[in-house]
FIROZA-616602 format. One record per residue (C-alpha): x, z, y; residue in three letters. Coordinates in steps of 0.5 Angstrom, whole numbers. Example, Ala and Ser with C-alpha at 12.3 -4.5 7.8 and 13.67 -1.06 7.14 Angstrom:
2
<atom east="25" up="16" north="-9" residu="ALA"/>
<atom east="27" up="14" north="-2" residu="SER"/>
end
This chain:
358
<atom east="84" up="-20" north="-113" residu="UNK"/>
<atom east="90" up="-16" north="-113" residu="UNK"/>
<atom east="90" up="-9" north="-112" residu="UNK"/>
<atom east="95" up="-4" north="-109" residu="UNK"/>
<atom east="95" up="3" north="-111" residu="UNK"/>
<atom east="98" up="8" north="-106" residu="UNK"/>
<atom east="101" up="14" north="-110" residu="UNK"/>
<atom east="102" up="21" north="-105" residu="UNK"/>
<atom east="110" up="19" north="-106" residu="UNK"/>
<atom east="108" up="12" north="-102" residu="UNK"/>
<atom east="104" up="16" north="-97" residu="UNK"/>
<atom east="109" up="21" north="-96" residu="UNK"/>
<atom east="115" up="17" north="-96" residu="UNK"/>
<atom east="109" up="12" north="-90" residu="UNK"/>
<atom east="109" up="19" north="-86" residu="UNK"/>
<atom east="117" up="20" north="-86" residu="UNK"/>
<atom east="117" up="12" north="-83" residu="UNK"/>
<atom east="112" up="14" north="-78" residu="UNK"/>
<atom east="115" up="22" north="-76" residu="UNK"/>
<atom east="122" up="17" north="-75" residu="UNK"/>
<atom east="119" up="12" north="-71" residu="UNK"/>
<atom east="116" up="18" north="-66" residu="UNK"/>
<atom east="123" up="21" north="-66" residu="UNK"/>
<atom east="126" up="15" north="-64" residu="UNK"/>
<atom east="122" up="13" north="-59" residu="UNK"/>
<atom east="122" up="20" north="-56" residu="UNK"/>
<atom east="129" up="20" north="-56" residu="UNK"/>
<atom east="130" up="13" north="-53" residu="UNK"/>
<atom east="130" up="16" north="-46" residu="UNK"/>
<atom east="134" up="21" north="-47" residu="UNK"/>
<atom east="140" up="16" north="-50" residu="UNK"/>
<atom east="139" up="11" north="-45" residu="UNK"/>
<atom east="140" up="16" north="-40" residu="UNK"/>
<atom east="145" up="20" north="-43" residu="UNK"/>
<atom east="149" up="13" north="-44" residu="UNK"/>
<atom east="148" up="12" north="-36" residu="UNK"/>
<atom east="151" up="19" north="-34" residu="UNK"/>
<atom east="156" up="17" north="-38" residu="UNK"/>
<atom east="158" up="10" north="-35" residu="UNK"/>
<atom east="158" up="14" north="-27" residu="UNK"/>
<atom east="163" up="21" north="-31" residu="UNK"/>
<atom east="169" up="19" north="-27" residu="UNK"/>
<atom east="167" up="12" north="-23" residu="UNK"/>
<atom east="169" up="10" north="-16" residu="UNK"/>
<atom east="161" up="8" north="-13" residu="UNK"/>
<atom east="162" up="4" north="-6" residu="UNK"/>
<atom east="158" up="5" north="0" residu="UNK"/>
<atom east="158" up="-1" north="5" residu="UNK"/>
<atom east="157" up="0" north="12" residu="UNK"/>
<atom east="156" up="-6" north="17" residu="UNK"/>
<atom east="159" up="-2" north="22" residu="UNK"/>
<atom east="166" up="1" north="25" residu="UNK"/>
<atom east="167" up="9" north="24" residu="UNK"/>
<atom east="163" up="13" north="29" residu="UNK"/>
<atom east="156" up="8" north="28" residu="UNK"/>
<atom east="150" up="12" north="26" residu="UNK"/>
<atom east="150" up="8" north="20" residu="UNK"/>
<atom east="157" up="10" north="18" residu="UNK"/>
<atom east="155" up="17" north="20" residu="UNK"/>
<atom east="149" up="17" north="15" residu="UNK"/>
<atom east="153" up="14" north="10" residu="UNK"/>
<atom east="158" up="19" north="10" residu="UNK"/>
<atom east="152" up="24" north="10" residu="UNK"/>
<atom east="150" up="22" north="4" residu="UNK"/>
<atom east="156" up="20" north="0" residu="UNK"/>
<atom east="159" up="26" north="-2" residu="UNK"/>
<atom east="151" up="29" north="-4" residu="UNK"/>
<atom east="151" up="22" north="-8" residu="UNK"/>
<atom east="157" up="23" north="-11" residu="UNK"/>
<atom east="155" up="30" north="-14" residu="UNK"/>
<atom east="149" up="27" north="-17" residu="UNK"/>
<atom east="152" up="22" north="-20" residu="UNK"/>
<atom east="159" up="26" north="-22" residu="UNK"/>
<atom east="163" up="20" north="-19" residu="UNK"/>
<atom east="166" up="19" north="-13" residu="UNK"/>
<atom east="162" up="16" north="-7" residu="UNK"/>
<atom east="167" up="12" north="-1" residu="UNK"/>
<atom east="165" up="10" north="5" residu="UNK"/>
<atom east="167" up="2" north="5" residu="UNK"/>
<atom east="167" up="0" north="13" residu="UNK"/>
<atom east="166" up="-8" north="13" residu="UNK"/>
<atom east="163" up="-9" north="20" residu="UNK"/>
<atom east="162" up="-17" north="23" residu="UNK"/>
<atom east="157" up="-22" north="25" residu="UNK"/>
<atom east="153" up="-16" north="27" residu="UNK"/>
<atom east="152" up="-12" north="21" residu="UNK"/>
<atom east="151" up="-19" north="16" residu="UNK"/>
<atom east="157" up="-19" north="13" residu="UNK"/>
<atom east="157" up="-12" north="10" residu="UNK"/>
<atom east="150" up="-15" north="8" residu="UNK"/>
<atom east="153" up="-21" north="5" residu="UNK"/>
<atom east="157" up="-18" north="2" residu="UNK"/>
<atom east="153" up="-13" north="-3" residu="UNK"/>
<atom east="148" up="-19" north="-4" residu="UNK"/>
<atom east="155" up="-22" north="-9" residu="UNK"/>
<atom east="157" up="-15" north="-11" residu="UNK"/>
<atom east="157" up="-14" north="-19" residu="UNK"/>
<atom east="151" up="-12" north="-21" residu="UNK"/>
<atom east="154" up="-5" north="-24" residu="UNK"/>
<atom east="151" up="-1" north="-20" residu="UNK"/>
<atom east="158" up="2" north="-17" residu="UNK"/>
<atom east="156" up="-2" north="-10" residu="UNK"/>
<atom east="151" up="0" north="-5" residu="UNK"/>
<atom east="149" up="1" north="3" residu="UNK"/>
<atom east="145" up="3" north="8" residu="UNK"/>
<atom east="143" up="-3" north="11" residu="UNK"/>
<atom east="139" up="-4" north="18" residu="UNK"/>
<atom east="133" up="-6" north="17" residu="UNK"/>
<atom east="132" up="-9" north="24" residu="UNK"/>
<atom east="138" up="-13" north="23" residu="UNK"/>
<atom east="137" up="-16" north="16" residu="UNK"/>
<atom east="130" up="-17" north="16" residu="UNK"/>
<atom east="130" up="-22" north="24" residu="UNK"/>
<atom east="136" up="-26" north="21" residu="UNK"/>
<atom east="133" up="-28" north="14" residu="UNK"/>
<atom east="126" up="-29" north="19" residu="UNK"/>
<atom east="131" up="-34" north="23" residu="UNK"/>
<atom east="135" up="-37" north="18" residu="UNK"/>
<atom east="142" up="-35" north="21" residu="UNK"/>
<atom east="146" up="-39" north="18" residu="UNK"/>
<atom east="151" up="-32" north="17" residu="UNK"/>
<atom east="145" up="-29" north="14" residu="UNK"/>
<atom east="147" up="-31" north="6" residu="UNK"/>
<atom east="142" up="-27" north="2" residu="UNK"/>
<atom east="135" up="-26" north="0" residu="UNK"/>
<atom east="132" up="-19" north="2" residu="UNK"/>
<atom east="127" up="-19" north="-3" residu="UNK"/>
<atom east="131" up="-20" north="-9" residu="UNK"/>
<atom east="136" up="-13" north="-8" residu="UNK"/>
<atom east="136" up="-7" north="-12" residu="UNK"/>
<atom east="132" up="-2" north="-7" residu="UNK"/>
<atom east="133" up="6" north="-8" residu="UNK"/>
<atom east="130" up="8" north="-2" residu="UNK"/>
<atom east="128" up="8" north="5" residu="UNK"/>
<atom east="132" up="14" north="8" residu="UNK"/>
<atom east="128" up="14" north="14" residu="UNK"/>
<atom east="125" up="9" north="20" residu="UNK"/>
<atom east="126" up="11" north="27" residu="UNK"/>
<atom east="124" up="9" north="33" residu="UNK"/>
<atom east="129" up="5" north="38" residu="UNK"/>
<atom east="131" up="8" north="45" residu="UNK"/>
<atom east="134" up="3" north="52" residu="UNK"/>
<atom east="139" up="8" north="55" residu="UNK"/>
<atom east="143" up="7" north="61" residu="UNK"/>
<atom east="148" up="10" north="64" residu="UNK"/>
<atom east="147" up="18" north="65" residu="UNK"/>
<atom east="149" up="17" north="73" residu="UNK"/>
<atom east="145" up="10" north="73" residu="UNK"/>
<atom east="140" up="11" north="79" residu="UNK"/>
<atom east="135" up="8" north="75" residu="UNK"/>
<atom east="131" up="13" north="70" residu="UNK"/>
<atom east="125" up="10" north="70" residu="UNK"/>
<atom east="123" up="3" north="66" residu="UNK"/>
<atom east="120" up="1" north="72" residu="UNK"/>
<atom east="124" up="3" north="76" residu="UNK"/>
<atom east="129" up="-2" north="72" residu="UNK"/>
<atom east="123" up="-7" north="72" residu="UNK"/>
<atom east="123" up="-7" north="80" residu="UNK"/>
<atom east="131" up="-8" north="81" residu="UNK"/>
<atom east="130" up="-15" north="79" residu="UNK"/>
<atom east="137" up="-15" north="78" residu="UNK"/>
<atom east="142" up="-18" north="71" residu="UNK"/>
<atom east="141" up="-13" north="66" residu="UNK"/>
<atom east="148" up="-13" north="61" residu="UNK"/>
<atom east="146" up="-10" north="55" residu="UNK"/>
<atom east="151" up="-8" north="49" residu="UNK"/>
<atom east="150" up="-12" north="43" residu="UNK"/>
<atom east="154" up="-12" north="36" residu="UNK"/>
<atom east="151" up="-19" north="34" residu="UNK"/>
<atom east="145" up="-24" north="35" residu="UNK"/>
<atom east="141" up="-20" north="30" residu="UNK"/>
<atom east="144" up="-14" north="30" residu="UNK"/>
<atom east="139" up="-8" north="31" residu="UNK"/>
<atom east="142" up="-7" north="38" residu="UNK"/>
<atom east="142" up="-14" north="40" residu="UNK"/>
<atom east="134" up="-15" north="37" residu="UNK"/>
<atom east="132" up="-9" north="40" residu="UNK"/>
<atom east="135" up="-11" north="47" residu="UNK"/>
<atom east="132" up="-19" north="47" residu="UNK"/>
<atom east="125" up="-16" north="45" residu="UNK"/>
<atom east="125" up="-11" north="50" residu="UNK"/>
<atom east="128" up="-16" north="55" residu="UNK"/>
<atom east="122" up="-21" north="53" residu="UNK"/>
<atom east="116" up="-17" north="52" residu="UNK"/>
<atom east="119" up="-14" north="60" residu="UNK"/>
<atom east="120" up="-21" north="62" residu="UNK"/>
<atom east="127" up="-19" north="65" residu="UNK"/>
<atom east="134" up="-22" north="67" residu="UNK"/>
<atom east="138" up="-20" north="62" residu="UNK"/>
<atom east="146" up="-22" north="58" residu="UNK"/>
<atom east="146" up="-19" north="52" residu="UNK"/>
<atom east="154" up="-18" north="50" residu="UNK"/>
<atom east="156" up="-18" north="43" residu="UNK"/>
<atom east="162" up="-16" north="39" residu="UNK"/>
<atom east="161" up="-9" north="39" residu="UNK"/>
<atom east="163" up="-6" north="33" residu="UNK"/>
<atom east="158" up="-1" north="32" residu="UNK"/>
<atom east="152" up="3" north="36" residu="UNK"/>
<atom east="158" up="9" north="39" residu="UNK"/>
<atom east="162" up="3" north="42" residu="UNK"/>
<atom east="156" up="0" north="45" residu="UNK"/>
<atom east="154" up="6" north="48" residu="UNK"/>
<atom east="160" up="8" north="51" residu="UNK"/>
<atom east="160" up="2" north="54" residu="UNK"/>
<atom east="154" up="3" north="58" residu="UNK"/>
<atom east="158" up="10" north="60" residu="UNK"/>
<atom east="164" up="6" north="63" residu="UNK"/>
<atom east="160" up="2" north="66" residu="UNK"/>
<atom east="162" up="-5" north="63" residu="UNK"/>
<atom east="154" up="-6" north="60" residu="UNK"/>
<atom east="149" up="-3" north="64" residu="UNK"/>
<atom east="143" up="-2" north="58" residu="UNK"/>
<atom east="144" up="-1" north="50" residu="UNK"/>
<atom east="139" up="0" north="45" residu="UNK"/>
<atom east="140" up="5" north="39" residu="UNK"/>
<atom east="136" up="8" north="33" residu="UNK"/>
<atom east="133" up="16" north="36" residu="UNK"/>
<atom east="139" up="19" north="32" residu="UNK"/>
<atom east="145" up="15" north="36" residu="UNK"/>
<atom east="141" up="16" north="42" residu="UNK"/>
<atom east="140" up="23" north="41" residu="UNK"/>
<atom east="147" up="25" north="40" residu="UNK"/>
<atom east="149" up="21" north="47" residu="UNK"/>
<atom east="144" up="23" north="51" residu="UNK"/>
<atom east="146" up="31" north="49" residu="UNK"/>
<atom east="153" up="29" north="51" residu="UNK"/>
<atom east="151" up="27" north="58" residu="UNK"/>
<atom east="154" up="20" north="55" residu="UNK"/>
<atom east="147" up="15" north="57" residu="UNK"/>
<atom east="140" up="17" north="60" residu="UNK"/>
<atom east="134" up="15" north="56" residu="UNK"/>
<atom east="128" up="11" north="60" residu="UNK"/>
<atom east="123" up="10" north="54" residu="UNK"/>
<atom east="122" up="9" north="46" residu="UNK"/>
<atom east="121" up="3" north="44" residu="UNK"/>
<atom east="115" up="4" north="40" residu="UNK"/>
<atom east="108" up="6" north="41" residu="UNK"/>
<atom east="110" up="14" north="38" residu="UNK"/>
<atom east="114" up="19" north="43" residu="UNK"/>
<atom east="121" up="20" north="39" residu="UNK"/>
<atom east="121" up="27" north="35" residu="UNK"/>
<atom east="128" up="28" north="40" residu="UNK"/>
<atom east="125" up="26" north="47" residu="UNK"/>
<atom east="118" up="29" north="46" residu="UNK"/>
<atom east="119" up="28" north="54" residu="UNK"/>
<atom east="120" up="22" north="54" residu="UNK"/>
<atom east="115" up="16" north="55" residu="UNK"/>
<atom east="114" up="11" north="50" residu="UNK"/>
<atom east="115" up="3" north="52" residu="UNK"/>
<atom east="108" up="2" north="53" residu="UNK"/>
<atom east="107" up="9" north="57" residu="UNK"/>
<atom east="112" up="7" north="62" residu="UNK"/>
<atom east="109" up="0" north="64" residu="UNK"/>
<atom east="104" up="-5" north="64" residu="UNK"/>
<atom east="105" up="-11" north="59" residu="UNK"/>
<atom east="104" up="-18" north="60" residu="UNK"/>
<atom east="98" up="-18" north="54" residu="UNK"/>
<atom east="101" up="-24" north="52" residu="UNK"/>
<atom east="108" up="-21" north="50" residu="UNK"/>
<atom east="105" up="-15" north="47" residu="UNK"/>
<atom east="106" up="-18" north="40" residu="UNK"/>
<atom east="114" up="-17" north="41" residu="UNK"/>
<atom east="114" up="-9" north="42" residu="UNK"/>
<atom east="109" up="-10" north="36" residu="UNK"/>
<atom east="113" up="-14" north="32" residu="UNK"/>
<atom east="120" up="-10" north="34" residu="UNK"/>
<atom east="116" up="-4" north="32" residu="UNK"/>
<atom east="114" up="-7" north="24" residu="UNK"/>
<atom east="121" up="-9" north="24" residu="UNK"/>
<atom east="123" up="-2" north="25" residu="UNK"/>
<atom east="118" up="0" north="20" residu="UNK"/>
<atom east="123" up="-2" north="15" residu="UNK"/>
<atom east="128" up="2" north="16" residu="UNK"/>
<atom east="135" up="5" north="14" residu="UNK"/>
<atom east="135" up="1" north="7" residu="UNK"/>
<atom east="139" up="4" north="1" residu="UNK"/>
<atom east="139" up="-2" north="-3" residu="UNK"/>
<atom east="145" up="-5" north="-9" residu="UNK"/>
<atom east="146" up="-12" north="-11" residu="UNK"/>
<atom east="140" up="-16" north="-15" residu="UNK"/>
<atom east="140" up="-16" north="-23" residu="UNK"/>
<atom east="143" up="-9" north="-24" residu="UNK"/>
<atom east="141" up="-8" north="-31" residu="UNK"/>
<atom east="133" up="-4" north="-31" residu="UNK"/>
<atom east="136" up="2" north="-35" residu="UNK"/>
<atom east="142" up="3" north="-30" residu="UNK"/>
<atom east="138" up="2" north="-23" residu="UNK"/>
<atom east="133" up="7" north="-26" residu="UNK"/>
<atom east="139" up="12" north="-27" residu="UNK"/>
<atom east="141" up="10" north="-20" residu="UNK"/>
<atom east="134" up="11" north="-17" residu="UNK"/>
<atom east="134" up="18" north="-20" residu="UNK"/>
<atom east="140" up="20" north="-17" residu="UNK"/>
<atom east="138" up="17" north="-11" residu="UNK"/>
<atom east="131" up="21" north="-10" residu="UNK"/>
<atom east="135" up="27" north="-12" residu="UNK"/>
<atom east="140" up="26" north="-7" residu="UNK"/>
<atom east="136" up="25" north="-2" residu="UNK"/>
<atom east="131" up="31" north="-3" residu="UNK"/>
<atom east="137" up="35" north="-4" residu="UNK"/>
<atom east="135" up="41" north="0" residu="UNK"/>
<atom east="143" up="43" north="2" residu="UNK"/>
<atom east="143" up="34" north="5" residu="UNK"/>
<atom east="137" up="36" north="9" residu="UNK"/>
<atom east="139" up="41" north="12" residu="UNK"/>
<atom east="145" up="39" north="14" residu="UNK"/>
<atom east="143" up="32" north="16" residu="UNK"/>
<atom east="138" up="37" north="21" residu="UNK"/>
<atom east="143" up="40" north="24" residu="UNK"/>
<atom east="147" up="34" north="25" residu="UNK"/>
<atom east="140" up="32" north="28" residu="UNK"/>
<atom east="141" up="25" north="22" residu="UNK"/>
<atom east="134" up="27" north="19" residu="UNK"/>
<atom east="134" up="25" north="13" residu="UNK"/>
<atom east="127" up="22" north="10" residu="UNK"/>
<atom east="125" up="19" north="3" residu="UNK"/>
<atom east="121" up="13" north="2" residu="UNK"/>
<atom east="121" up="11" north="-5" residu="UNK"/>
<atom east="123" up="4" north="-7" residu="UNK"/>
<atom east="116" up="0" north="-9" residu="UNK"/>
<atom east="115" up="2" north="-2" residu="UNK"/>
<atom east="121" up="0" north="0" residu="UNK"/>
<atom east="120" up="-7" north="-2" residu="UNK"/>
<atom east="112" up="-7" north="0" residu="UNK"/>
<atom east="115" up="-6" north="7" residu="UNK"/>
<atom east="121" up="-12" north="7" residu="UNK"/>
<atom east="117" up="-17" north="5" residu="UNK"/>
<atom east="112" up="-16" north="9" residu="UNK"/>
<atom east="115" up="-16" north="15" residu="UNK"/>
<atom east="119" up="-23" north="12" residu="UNK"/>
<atom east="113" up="-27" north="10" residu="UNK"/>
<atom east="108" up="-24" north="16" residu="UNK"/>
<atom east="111" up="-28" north="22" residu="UNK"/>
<atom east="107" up="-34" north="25" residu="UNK"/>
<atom east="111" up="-41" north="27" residu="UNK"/>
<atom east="108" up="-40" north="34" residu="UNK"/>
<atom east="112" up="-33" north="34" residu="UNK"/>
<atom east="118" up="-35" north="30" residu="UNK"/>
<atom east="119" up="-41" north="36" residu="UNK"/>
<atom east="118" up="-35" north="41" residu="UNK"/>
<atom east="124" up="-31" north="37" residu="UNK"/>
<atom east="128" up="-37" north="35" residu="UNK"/>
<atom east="128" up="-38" north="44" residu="UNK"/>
<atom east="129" up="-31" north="46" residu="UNK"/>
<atom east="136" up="-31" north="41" residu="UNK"/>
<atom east="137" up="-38" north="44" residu="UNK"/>
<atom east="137" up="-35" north="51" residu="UNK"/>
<atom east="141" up="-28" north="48" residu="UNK"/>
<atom east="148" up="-33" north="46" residu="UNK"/>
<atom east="148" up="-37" north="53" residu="UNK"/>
<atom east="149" up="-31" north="57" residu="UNK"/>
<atom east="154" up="-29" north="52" residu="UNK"/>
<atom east="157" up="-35" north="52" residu="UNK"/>
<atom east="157" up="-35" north="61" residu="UNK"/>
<atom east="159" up="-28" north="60" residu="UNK"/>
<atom east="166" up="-29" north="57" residu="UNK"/>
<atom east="167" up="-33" north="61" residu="UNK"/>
<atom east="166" up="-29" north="67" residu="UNK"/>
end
């Protein structure tokens, strides 16, 4: 058998290999990171909102932008592409180029229901995006009119009259809130589309032209501190952080127990939250970067400030969490339930399609 001899010369010369091998991957890191600061020095990144200006989103959008923009030393733009409810936006970030320059703050309740219900405008997967975060899960809340002579849910209940209700589209937040609210109440209601986003839909209200709208408990706060809406509840099962006085849905009035999966299920749908999502197959290094950046932003204490004093409360959620949430609530909908969800939108595009010929 053939003998090696390993003279001091080969072990130091072993070692050196070995001392190198260490430094490089100690280095790696650092260099993958470096690389990636310098790809975002000077860029222009997108923010997509799926809504017109003056909506919540568009609001927390241009919150975020300039913070984001700091962290990342490029410029962060508002980029408004409002229609189909919020789906277009959404669409259009699945096809984005996945360089990590394009990204959006999505609706949780109105991406989640259109994927559940195969909208035929719904052309992405939400399991397959790039998720940086979750910036808070607020509930919804049914405003009225702030001279309505209704102030109470069941009051509303006993009017036994035709609720018309703003919507910006079959499967937008405000239009999901208000057919599962309608369902699980067992109201009359036409819910209108096409406003372009919750600002719009709660003046609306205020004019007179819609008599109900359901939006986020930001939205609901700056309009009822205008004496622009009334609140009559949160939907939820949890009081609002900004209407402590105000009763929760299941406080208000008995629901049919039957019908309470619906309030529930609103709820798990809003559970998803304000998602702070980029295209799919961004480069592992790159999306790192990003969700770095993103968790720095949004824990930024200058932003959170702000956000409060804005009343847009900033909340992180990171993005495995993100995802968990997503999918669930996507893959956990029974075929019973489904039909139901399926009826209920059925019901919402007929009183459109009465309503516009009013």
């Amino acid at each position: 058998m053939r003998q090696f001899k390993f003279t001091t010369q080969d072990g130091r010369r072993a070692m050196r290999g070995l001392l190198l091998a260490l430094v490089c991957i100690a280095t790696a890191p650092a260099q993958a990171q470096d690389a990636e600061k310098n790809f975002y020095t000077g860029k222009t990144v997108r923010m997509i909102v799926g809504s017109g200006v003056g909506g919540g989103y568009d609001v927390f959008s241009r919150l975020i932008a300039p913070y984001l923009a700091k962290t990342l030393g490029a410029t962060v733009v508002v980029e408004n592409v409002p229609g189909a409810g919020g789906l277009l936006a959404v669409n259009k970030l699945y096809t984005s180029a996945p360089d990590g320059l394009a990204i959006s703050l999505v609706q949780g309740s109105m991406a989640s229901p259109a994927q559940l219900m195969g909208d035929p405008a719904a052309r992405f997967d939400l399991t397959k995006f790039s998720y940086l975060a979750t910036v808070g899960a607020p509930p919804g809340l049914w405003l009225v009119a702030p001279d309505s002579p209704i102030r109470e849910v069941q009051q509303a209940i006993d009017a036994k009259k035709k609720w018309r209700w703003a919507s910006a589209g079959g499967t937008s937040g405000l239009g999901i809130g208000a057919a599962f609210t309608c369902y699980a109440l067992d109201l009359d209601c036409h819910i209108v589309q096409g406003y372009k986003s919750s600002a719009d839909a709660g003046l609306s209200v205020t004019r007179g032209e819609m008599d109900a709208v359901y939006v986020p408990e930001s939205s609901a706060n700056h309009f009822v501190k205008a004496k622009q809406n009334w609140a009559l509840a949160t939907i939820s099962r949890t009081k609002s952080q900004f209407f402590p006085d105000r009763p929760t849905i299941f406080e208000a009035t008995k629901i049919a127990p039957d019908r309470v999966w619906a309030m529930d299920f609103l709820a798990n749908l809003e559970g998803t939250g304000r998602l702070l999502m980029a295209p799919p197959g961004i480069p592992p290094a790159r999306l790192a970067y990003l969700r770095a950046a993103v968790k720095e932003t949004l824990h930024n204490p200058q932003l959170r400030a702000e956000g409060e004093r804005m009343e847009r409360i900033i909340e992180y959620t990171d993005p495995d969490a993100t995802l968990k949430t997503v999918s669930a609530v996507v893959s956990t909908i029974s075929p019973e339930q489904k039909a139901r969800v399926l009826k209920m939108l059925a019901g919402e595009k007929r009183s459109e399609e009465h309503t516009s010929e009013l």
